[in-house]
C-alpha positions as CSV (number, residue, x, y, z in Angstrom):
1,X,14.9,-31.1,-2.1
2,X,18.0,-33.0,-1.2
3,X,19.2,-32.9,2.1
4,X,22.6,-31.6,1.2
5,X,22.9,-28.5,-1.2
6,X,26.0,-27.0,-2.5
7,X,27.3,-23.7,-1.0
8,X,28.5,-21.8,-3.6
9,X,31.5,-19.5,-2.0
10,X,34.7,-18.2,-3.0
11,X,37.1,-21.4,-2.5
12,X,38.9,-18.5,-0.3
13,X,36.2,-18.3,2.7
14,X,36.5,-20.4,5.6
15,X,32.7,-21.5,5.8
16,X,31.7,-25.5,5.0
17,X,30.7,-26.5,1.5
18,X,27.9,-27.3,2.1
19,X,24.8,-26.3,3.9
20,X,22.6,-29.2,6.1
21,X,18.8,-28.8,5.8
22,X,18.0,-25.2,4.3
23,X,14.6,-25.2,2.9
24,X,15.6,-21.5,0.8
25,X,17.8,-19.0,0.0
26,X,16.5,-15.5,-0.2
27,X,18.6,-12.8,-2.0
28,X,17.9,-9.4,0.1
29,X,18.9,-5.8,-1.8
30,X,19.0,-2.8,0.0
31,X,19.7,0.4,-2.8
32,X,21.4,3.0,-2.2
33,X,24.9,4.9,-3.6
34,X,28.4,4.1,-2.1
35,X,30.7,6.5,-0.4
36,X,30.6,8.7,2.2
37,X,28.8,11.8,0.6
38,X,25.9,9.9,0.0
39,X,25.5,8.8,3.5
40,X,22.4,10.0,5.4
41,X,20.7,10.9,1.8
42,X,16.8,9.7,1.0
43,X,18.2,7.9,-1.7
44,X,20.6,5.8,0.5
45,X,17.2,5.1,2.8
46,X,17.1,1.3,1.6
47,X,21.2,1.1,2.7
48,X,20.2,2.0,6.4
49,X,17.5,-0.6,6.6
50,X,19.3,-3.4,5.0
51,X,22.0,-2.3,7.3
52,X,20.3,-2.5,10.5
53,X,18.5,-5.8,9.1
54,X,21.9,-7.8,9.0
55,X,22.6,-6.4,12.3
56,X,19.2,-7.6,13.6
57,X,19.6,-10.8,12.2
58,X,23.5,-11.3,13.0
59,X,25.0,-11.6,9.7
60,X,28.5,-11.1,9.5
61,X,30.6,-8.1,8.9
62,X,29.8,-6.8,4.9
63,X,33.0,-8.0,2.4
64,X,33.1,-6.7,-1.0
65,X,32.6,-8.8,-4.1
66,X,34.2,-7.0,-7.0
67,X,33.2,-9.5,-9.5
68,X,29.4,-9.4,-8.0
69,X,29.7,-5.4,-7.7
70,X,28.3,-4.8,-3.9
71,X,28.9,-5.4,-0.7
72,X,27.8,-8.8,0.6
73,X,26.7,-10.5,4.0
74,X,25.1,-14.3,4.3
75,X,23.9,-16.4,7.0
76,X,21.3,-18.4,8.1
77,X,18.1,-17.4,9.6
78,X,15.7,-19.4,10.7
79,X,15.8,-22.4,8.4
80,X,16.2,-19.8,5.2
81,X,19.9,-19.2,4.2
82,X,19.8,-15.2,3.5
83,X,22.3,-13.7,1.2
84,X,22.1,-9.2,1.8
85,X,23.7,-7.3,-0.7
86,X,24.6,-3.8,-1.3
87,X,25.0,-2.6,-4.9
88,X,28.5,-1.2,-4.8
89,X,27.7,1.1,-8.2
90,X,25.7,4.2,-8.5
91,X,21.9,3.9,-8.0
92,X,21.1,3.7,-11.6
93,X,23.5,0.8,-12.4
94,X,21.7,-1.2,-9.1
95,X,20.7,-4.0,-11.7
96,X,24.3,-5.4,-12.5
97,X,25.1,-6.2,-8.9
98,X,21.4,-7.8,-8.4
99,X,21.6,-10.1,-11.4
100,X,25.0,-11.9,-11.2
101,X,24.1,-12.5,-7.3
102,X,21.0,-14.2,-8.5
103,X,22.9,-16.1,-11.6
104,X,25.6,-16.3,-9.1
105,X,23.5,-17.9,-5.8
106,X,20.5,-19.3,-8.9
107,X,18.0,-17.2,-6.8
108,X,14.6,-17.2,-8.9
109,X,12.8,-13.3,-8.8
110,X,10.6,-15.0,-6.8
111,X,13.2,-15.4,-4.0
112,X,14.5,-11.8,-4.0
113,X,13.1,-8.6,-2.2
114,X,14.2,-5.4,-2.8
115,X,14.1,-2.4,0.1
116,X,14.5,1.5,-1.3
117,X,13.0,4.8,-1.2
118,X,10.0,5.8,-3.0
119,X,9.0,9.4,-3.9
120,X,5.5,8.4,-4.9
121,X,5.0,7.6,-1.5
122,X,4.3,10.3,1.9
123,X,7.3,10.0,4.4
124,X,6.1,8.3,7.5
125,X,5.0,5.2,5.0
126,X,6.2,2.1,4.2
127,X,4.5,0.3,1.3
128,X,4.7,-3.3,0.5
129,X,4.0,-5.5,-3.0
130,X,5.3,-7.9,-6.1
131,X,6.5,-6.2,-9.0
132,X,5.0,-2.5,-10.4
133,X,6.6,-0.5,-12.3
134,X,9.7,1.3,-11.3
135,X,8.0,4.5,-10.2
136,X,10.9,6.3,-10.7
137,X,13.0,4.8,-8.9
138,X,16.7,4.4,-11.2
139,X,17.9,1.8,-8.8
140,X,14.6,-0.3,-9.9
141,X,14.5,0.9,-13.0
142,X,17.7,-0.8,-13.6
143,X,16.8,-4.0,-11.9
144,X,13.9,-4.6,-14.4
145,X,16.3,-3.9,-17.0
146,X,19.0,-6.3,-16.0
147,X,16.5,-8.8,-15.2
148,X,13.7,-8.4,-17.4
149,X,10.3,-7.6,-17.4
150,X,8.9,-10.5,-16.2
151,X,11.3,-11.5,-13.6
152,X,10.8,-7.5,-12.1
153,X,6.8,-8.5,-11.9
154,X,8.0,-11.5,-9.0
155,X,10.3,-9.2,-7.4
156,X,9.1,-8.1,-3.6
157,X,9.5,-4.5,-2.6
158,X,9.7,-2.5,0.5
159,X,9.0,0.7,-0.4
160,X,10.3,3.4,1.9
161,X,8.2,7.0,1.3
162,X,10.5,10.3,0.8
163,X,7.5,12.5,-0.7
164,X,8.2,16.2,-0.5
165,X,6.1,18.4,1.8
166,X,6.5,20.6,-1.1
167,X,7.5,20.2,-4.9
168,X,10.9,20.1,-6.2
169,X,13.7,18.6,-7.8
170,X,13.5,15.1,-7.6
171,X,17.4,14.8,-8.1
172,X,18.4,17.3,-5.7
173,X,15.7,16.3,-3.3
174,X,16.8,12.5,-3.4
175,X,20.1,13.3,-2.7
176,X,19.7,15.8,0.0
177,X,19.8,15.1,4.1
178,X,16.5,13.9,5.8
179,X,15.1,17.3,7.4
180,X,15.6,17.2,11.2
181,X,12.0,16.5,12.1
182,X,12.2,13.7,9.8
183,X,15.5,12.6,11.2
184,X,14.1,11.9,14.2
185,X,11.7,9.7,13.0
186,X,14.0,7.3,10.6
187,X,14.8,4.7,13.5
188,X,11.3,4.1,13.8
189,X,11.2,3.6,9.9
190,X,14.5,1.8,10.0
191,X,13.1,-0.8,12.5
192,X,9.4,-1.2,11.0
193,X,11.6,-2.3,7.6
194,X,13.8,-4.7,9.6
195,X,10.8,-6.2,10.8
196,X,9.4,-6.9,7.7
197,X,12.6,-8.4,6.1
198,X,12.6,-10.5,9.3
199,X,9.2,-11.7,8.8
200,X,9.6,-12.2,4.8
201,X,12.7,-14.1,5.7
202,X,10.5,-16.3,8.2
203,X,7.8,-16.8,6.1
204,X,8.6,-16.1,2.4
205,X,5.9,-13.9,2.1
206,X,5.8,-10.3,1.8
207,X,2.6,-8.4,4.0
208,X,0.3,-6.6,1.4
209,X,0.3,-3.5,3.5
210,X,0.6,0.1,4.3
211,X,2.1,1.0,7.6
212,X,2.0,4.2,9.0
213,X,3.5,6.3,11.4
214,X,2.7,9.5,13.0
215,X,5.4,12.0,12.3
């Protein structure tokens, strides 16, 4: 790999043209819906984590990119340049933002992990793996869409578990608050996911894993 590569900002942003010594770019997604009565929602879950990730990792304040359609943050970590992104359309159009980032940035699938919630999955559980279908999920239902079937099987995931105690309405579940029990409980989750982001980040590999919590 050459030792200088191209940094492909807006002309606009005060940061150097180019970048000395990377060895990768990683494209992180966190999914989730924009505005203010989506906050605090299981479906907004993956914004939280991706949220306290940039934090962790001191990424600089999130700017909006219109003609990417999310919210974007970019540093470097480590030796790995990261670029975090926030799909700034509904859930179920996720796959626009994360495809003309990657065109945008030339991220492979390989190179791009994706954090969100999971119903499939108990709530005290984060799940890790490459690819899988989109278990529901509209956010990576779209994704696959956008970027095909084969690119979705090299995508990583951090799966965040929502499950219901109880059966209901997924879409009215999703969209409701944690309960308060659970609530207490989500910065444990939040951190556990920043961890693993830190360490994919690190090490460009994703832990094949279940980790549990009590709760």
């Amino acid at each position: 790999m050459a030792l200088f590569q191209k940094n492909p900002y807006d002309s606009t942003e005060k940061l150097p043209l180019y970048t000395l010594g990377l060895t990768k770019s990683v494209l992180v997604v966190g999914l989730g819906n924009k505005g203010k009565n989506y906050e605090g929602t299981r479906h907004n879950i993956g914004f939280e984590c991706i949220d306290a990730f940039a934090k962790a990792t001191e990424l600089p304040e999130w700017i909006e990119k219109k003609y990417l359609k999310c919210l974007h943050t970019s540093g470097t970590v480590g030796n790995t340049r990261v670029i975090a992104i926030k799909p700034s359309t509904f859930m179920n159009l996720s796959g626009e933002a994360v495809q003309a980032v990657a065109n945008f940035y030339k991220i492979p699938p390989s190179q791009i992990i994706v954090v969100h919630d999971e119903l499939d999955i108990p709530f005290g559980q984060i799940r890790t793996r490459v690819g899988g279908s989109d278990a529901g999920n509209n956010g990576i239902k779209s994704i696959i869409q956008h970027m095909g079937e084969s690119a979705g099987q090299q995508i990583g995931r951090v799966r965040i578990g929502i499950k219901a105690a109880t059966p209901m309405e997924s879409s009215d579940f999703v969209l409701g608050k944690f309960a308060a029990k659970e609530q207490k409980q989500l910065p444990h989750l939040i951190k556990e996911a920043t961890a693993i982001l830190t360490e994919y980040v690190y090490s460009a590999q994703l832990p094949h894993e279940t980790r549990k919590f009590i709760v």
